[in-house]
ZAVO-105095 format. One record per atom (N, C-alpha, C): atom name; residue number from 1; x, y, z. Coordinates in pm, 1 decimal, padded with zeros to 6 digits. Layout:
% residues N
<'CA',NUM,<X,Y,Z>> ...
***
This chain:
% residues 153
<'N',1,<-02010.8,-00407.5,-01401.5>> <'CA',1,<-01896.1,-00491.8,-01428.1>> <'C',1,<-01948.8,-00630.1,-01464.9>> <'N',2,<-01920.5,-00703.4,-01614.7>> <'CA',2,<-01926.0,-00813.8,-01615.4>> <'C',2,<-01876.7,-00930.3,-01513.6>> <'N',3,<-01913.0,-01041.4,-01598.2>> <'CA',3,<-01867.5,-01184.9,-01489.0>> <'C',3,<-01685.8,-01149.3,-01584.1>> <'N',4,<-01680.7,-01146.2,-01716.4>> <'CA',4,<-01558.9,-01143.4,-01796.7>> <'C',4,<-01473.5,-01013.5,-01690.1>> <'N',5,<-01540.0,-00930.2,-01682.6>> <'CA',5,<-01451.3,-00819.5,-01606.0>> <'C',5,<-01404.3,-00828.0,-01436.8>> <'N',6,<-01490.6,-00934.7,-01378.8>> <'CA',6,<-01473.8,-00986.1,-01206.3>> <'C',6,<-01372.6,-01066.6,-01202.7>> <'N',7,<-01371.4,-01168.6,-01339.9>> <'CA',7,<-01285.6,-01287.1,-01322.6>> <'C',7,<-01154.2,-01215.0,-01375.0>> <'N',8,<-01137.4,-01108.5,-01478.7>> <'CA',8,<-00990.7,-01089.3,-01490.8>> <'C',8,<-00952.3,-00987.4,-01356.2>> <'N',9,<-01037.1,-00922.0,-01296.5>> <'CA',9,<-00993.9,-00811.8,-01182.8>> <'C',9,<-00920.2,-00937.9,-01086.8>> <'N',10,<-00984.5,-01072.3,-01061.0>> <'CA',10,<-00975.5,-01159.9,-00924.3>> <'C',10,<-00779.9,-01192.5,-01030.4>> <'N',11,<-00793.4,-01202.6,-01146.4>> <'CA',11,<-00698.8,-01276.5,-01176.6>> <'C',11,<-00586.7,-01193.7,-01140.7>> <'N',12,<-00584.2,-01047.9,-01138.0>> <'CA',12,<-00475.4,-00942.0,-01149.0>> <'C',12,<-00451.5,-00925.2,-00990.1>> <'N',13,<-00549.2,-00942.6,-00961.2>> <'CA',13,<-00494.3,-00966.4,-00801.7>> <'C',13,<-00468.6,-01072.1,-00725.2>> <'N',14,<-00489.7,-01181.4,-00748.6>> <'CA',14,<-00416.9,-01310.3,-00742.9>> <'C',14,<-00279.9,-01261.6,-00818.4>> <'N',15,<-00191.9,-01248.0,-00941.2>> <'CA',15,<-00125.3,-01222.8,-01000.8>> <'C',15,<-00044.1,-01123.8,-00874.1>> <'N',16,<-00121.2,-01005.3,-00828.7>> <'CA',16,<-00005.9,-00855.9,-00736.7>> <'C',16,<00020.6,-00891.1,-00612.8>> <'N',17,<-00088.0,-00993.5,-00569.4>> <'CA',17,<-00071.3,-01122.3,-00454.0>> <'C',17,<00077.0,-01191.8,-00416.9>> <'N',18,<00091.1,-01261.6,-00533.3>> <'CA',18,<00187.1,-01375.9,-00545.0>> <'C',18,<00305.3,-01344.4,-00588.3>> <'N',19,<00326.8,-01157.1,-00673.8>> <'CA',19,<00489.6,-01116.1,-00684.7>> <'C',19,<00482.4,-01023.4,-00630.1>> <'N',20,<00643.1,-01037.7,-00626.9>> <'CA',20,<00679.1,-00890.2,-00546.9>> <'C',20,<00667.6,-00755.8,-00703.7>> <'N',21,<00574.2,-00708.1,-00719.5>> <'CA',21,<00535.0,-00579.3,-00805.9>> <'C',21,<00703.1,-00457.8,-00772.8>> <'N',22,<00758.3,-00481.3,-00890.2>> <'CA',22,<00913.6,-00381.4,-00880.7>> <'C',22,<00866.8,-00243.3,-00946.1>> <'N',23,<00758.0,-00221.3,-01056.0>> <'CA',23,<00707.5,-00100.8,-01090.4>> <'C',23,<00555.8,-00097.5,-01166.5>> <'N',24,<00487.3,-00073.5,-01179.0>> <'CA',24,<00385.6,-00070.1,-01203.0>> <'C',24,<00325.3,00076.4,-01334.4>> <'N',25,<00304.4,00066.1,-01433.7>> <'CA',25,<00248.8,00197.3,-01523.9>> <'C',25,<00117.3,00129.9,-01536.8>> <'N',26,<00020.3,00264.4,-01556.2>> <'CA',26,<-00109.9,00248.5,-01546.5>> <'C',26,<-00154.1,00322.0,-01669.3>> <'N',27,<-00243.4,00305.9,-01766.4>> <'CA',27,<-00310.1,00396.1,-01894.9>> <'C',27,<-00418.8,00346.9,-01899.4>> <'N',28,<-00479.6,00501.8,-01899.4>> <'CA',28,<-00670.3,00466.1,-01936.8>> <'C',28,<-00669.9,00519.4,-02084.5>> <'N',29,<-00775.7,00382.2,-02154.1>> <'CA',29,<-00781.2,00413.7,-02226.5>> <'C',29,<-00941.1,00464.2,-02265.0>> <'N',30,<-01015.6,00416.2,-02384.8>> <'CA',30,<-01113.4,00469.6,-02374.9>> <'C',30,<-01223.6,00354.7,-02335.8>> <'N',31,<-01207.9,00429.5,-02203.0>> <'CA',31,<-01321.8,00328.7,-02117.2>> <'C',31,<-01239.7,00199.2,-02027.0>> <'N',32,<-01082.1,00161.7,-02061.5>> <'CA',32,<-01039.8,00076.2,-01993.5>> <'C',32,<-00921.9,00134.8,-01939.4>> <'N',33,<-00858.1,00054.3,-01879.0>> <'CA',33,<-00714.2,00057.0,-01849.1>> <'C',33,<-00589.9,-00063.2,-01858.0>> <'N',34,<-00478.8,-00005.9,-01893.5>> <'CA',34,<-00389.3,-00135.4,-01940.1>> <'C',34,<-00295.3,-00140.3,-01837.1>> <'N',35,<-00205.2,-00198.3,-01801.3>> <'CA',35,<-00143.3,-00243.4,-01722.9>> <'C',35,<-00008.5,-00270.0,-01773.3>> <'N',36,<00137.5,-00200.2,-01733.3>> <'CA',36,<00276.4,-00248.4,-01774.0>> <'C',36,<00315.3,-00307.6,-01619.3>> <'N',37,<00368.5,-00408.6,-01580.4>> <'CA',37,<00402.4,-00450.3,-01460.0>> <'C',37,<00523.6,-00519.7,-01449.9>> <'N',38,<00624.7,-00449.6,-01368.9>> <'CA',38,<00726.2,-00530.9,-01383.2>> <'C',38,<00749.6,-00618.8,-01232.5>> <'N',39,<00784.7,-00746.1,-01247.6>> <'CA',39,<00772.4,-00781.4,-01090.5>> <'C',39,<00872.9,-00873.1,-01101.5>> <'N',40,<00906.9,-00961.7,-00957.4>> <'CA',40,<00953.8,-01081.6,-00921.3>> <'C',40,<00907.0,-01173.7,-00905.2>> <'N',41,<00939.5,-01262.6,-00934.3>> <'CA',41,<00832.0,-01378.6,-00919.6>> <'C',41,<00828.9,-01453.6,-00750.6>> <'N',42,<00729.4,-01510.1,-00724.0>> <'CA',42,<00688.3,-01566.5,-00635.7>> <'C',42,<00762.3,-01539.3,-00441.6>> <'N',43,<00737.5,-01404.6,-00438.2>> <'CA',43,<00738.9,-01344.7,-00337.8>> <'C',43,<00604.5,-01289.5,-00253.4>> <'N',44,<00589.7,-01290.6,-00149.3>> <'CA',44,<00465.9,-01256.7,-00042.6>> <'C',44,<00537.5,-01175.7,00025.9>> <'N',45,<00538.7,-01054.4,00044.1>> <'CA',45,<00602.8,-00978.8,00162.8>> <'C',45,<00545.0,-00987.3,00309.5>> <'N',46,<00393.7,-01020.0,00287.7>> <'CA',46,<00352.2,-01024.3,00456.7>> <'C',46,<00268.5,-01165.2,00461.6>> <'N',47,<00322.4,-01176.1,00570.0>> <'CA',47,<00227.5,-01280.5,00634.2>> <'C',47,<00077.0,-01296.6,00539.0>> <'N',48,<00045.5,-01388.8,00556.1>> <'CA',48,<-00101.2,-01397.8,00489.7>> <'C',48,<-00207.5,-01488.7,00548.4>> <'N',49,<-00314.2,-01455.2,00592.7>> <'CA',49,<-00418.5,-01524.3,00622.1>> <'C',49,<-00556.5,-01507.8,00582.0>> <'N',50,<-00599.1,-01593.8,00463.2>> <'CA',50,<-00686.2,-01576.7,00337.5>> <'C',50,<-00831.0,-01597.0,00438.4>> <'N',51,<-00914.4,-01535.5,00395.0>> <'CA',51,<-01054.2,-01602.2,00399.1>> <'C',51,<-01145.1,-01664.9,00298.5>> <'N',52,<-01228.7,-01679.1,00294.2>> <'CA',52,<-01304.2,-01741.6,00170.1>> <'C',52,<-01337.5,-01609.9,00063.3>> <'N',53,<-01278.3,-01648.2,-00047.5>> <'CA',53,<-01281.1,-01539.9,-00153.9>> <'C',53,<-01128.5,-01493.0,-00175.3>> <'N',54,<-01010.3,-01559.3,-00107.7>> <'CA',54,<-00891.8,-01488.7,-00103.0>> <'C',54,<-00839.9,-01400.5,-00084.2>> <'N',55,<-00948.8,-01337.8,00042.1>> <'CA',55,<-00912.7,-01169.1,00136.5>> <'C',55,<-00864.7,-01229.3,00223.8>> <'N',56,<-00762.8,-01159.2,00250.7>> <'CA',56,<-00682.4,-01142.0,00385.8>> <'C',56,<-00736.6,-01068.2,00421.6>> <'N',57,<-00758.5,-01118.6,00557.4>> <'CA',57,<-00808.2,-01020.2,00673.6>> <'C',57,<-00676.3,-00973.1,00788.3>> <'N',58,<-00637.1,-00832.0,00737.5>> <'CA',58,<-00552.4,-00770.4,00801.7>> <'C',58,<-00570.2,-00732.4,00921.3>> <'N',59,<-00674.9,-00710.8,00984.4>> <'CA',59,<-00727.3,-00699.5,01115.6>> <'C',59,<-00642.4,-00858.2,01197.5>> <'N',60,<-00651.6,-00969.7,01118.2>> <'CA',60,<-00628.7,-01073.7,01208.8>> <'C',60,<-00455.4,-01145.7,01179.0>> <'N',61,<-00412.7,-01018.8,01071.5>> <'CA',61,<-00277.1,-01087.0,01041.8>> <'C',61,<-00170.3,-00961.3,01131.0>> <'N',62,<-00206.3,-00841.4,01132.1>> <'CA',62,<-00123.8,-00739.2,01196.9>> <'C',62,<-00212.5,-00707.8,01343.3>> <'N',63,<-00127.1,-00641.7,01424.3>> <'CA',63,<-00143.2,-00645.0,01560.5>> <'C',63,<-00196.7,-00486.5,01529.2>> <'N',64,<-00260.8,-00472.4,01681.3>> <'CA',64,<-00359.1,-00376.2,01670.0>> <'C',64,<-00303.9,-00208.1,01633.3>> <'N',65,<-00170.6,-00146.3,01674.4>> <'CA',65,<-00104.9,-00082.8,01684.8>> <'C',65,<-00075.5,-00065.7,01451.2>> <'N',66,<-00052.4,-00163.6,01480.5>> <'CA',66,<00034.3,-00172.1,01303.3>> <'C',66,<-00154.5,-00151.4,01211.7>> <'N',67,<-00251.7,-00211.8,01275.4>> <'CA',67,<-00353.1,-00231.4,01181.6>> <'C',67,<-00410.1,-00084.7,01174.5>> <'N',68,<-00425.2,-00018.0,01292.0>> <'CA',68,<-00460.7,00090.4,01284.9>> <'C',68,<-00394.1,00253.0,01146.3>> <'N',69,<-00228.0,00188.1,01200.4>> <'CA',69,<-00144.1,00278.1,01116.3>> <'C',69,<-00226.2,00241.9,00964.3>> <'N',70,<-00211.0,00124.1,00952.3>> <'CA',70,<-00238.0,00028.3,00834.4>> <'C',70,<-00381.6,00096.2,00750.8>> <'N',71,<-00501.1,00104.3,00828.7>> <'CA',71,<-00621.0,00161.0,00821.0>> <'C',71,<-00617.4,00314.4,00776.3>> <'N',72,<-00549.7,00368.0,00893.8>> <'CA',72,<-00542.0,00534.1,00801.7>> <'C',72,<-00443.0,00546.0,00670.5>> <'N',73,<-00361.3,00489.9,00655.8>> <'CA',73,<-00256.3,00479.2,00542.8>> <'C',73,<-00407.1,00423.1,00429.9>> <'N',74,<-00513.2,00337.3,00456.6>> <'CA',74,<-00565.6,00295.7,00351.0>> <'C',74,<-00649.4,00388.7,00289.3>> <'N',75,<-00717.6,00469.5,00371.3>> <'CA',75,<-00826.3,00547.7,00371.8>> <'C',75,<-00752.3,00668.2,00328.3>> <'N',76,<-00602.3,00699.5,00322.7>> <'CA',76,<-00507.8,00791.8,00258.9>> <'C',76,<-00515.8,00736.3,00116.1>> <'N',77,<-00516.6,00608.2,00099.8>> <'CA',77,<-00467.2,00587.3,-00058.7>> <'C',77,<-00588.7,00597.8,-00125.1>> <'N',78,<-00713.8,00563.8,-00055.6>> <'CA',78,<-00818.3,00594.8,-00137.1>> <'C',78,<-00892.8,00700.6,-00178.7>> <'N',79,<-00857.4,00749.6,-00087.2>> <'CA',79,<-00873.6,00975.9,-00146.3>> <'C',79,<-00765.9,00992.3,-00233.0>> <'N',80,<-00660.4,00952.9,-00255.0>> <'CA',80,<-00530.6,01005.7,-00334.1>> <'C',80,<-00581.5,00971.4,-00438.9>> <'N',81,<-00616.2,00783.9,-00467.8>> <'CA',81,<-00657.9,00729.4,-00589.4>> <'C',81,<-00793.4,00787.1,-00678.9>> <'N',82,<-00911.2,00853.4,-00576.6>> <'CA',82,<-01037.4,00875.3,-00642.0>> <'C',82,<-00957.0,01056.9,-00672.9>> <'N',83,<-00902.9,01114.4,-00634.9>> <'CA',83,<-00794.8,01237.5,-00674.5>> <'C',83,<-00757.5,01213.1,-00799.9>> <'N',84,<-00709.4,01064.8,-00808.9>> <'CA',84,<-00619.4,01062.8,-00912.7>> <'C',84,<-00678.6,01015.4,-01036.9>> <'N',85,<-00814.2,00948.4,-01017.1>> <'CA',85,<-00912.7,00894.5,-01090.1>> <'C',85,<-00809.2,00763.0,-01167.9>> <'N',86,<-00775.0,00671.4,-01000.3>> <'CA',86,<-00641.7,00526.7,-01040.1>> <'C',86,<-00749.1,00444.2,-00949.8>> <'N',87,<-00725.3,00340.4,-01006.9>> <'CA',87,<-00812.3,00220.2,-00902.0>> <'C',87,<-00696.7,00219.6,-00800.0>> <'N',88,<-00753.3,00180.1,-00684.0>> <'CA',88,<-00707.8,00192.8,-00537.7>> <'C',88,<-00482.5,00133.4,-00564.7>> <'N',89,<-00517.5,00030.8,-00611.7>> <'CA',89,<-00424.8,-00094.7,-00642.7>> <'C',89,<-00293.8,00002.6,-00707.0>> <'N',90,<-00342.3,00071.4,-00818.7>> <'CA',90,<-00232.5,00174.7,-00833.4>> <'C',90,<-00125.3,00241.4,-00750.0>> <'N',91,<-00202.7,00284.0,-00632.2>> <'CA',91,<-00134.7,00361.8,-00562.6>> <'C',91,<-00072.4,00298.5,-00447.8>> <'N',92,<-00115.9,00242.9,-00404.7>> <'CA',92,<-00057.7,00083.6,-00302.6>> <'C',92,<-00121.6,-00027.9,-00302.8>> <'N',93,<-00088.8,-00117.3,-00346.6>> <'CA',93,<-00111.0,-00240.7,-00237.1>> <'C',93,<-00165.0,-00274.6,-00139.1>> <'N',94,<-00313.3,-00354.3,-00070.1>> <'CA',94,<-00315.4,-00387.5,00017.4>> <'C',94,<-00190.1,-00434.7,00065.1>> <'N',95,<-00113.9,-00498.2,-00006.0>> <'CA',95,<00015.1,-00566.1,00096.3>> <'C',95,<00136.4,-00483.4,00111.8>> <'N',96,<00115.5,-00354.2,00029.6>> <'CA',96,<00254.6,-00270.6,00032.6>> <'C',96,<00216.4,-00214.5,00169.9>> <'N',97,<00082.5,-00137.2,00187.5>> <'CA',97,<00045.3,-00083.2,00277.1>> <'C',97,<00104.6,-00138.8,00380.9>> <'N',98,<00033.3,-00311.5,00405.1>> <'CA',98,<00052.4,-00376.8,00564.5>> <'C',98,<00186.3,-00356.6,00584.0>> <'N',99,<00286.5,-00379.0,00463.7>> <'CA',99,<00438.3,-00388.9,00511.1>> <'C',99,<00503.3,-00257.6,00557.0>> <'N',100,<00420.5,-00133.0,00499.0>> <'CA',100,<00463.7,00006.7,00509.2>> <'C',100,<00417.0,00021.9,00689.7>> <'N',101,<00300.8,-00032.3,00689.7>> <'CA',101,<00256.1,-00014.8,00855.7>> <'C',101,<00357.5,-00091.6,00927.8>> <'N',102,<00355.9,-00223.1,00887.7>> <'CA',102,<00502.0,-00316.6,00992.0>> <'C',102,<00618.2,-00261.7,00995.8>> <'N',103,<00654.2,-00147.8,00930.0>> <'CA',103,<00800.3,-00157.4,00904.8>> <'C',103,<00755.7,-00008.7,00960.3>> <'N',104,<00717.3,00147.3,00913.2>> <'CA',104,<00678.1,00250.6,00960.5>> <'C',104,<00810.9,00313.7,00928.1>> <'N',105,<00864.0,00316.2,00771.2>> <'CA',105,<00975.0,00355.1,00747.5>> <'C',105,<00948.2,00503.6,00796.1>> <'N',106,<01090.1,00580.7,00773.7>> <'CA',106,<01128.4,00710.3,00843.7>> <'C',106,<01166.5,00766.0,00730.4>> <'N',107,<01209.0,00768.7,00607.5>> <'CA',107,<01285.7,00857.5,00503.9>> <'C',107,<01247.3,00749.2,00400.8>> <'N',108,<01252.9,00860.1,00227.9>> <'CA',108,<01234.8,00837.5,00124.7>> <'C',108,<01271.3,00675.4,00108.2>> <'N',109,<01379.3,00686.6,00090.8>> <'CA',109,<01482.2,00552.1,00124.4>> <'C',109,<01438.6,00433.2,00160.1>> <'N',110,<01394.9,00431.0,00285.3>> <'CA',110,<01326.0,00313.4,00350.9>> <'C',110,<01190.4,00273.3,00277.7>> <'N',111,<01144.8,00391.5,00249.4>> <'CA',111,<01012.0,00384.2,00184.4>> <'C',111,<01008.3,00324.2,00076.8>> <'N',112,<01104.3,00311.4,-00023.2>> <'CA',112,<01176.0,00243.8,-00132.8>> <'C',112,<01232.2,00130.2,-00083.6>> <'N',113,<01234.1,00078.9,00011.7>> <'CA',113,<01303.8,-00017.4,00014.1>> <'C',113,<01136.4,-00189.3,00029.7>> <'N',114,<01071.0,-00114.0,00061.1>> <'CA',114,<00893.4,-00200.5,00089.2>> <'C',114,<00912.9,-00248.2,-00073.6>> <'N',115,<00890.9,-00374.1,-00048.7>> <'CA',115,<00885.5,-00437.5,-00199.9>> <'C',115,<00771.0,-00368.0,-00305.4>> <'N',116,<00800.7,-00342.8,-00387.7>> <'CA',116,<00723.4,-00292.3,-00476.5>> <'C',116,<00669.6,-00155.2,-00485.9>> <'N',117,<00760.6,-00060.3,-00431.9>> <'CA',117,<00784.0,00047.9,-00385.2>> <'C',117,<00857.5,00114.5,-00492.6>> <'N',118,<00880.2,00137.4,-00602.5>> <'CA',118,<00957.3,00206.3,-00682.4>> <'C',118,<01012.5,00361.0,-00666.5>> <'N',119,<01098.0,00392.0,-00739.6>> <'CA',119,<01122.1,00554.0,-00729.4>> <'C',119,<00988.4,00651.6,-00747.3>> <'N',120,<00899.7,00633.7,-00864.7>> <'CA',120,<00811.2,00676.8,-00917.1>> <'C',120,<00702.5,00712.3,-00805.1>> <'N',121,<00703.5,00605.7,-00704.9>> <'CA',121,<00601.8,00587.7,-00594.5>> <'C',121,<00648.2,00633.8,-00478.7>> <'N',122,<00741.1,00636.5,-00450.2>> <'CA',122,<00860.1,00755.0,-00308.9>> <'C',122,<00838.7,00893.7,-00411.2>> <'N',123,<00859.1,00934.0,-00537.8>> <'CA',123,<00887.3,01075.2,-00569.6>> <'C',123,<00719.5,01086.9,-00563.5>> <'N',124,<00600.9,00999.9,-00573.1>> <'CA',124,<00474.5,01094.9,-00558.0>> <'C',124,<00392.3,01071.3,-00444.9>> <'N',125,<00408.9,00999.0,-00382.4>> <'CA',125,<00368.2,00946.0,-00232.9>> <'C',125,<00410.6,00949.6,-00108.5>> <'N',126,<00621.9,00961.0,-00090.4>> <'CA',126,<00673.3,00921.6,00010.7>> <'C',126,<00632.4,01108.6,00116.8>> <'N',127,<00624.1,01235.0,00097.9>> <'CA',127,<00539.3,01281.6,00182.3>> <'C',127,<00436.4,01270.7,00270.6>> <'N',128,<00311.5,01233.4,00176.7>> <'CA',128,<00239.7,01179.5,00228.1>> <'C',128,<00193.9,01068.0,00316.4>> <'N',129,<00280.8,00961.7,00288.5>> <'CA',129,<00284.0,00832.0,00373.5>> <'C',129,<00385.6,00867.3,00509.8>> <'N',130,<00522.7,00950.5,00458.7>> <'CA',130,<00610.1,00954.3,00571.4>> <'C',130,<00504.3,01104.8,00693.6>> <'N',131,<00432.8,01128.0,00655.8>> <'CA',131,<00368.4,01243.8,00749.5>> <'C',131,<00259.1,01182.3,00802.7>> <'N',132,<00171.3,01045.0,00779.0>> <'CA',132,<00106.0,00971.9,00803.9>> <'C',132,<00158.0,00901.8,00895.4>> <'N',133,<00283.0,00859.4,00916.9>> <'CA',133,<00383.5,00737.4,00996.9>> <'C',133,<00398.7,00812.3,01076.9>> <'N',134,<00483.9,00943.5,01088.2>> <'CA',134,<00535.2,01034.1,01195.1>> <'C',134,<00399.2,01096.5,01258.0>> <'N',135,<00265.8,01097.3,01197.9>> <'CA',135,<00194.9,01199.5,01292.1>> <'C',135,<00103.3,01030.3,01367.3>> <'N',136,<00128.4,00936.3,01341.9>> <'CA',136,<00059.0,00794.8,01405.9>> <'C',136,<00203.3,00762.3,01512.7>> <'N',137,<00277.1,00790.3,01490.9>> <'CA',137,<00453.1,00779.0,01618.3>> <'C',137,<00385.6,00871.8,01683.9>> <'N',138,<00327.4,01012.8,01678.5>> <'CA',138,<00350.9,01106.4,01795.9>> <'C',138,<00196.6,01069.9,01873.0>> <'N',139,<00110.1,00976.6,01851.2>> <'CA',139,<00039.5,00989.3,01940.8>> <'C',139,<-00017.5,00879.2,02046.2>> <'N',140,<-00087.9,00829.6,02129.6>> <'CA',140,<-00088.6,00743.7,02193.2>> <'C',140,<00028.1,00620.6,02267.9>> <'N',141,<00084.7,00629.1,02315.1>> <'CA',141,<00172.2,00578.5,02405.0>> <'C',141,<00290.7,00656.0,02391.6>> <'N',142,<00279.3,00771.6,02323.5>> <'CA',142,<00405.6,00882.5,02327.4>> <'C',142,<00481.6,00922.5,02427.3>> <'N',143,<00601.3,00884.0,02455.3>> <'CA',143,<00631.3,00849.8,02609.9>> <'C',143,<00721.6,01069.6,02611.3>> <'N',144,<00700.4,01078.7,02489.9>> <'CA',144,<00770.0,01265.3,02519.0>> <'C',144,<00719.0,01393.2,02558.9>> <'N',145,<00722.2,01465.7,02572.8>> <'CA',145,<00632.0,01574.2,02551.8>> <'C',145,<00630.0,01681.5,02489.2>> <'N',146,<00449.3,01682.3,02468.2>> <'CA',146,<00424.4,01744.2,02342.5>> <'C',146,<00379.8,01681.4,02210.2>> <'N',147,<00346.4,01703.3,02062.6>> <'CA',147,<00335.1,01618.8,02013.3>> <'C',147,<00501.2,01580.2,01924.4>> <'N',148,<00433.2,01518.2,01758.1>> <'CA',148,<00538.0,01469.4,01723.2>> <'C',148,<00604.5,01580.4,01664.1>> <'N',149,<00749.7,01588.1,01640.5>> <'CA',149,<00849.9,01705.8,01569.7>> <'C',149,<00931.8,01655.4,01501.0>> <'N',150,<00937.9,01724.1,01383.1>> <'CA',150,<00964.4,01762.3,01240.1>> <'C',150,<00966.4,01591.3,01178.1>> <'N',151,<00984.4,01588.1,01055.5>> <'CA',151,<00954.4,01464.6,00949.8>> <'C',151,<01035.3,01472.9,00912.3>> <'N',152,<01093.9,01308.1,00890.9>> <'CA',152,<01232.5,01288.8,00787.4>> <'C',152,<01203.6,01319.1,00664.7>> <'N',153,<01292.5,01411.0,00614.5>> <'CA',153,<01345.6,01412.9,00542.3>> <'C',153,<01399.3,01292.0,00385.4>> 
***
């Protein structure tokens, strides 16, 4: 990767940073990829606490319970994305993620409702994320017994 190719990657994410992202299309072309993005302007859905280089460190902005959900939801998007042969960013958001962990929607719906969450992204993801949420509910401080049962719908 060039210095020309670091500085526009830092710019596109400064850019998915600072709006709320309403849909996102992705095309590879030969050898690159283009970008259609539709967004809102100047929205942050989560909390933010930058370090040097303009990473948030989610470990120190979400509580331990949410970071964890947060962590396997990431390590989900990055097998989906190298599946999908999409840079990570495609498929969520570092910040869609944190808000998907804070919030731990229950149905399609809710899942659509995380800023920058489109239909496109509930009709190819909301399984996967909602079976990720419900099987991180059924374990550790699970006050029921047994594990967790059945997934919204």
């Amino acid at each position: 990767m060039g210095d020309g190719d670091a500085e526009a990657l830092a710019e596109l994410n400064r850019f998915l940073r600072t709006n709320r992202v309403l849909t996102l299309q992705q095309h590879r072309g030969e050898g690159s990829w283009s970008f259609c993005i539709t967004y809102q302007q100047g929205t942050e859905p989560v909390a933010r606490k930058e370090h040097e280089g303009g990473k948030i460190d989610y470990k120190e902005v979400l509580d331990a319970p949410t970071f964890a959900l947060f962590s396997k939801l990431r390590d989900w998007r990055r097998q989906s994305a190298e599946a999908e042969k999409l840079p990570a960013y495609a498929v969520f958001t570092n910040e869609q993620l944190a808000q998907i962990a804070k919030e731990r929607p229950k149905s399609n719906a809710a899942l659509g409702n995380i800023p920058g969450v489109g239909e496109s992204k509930v009709a190819h993801y909301a399984s996967a994320v909602l079976k990720i949420i419900s099987e991180n509910e059924s374990k550790p401080g699970d006050t029921g017994a047994g594990g967790g049962t059945g997934q919204p719908a």
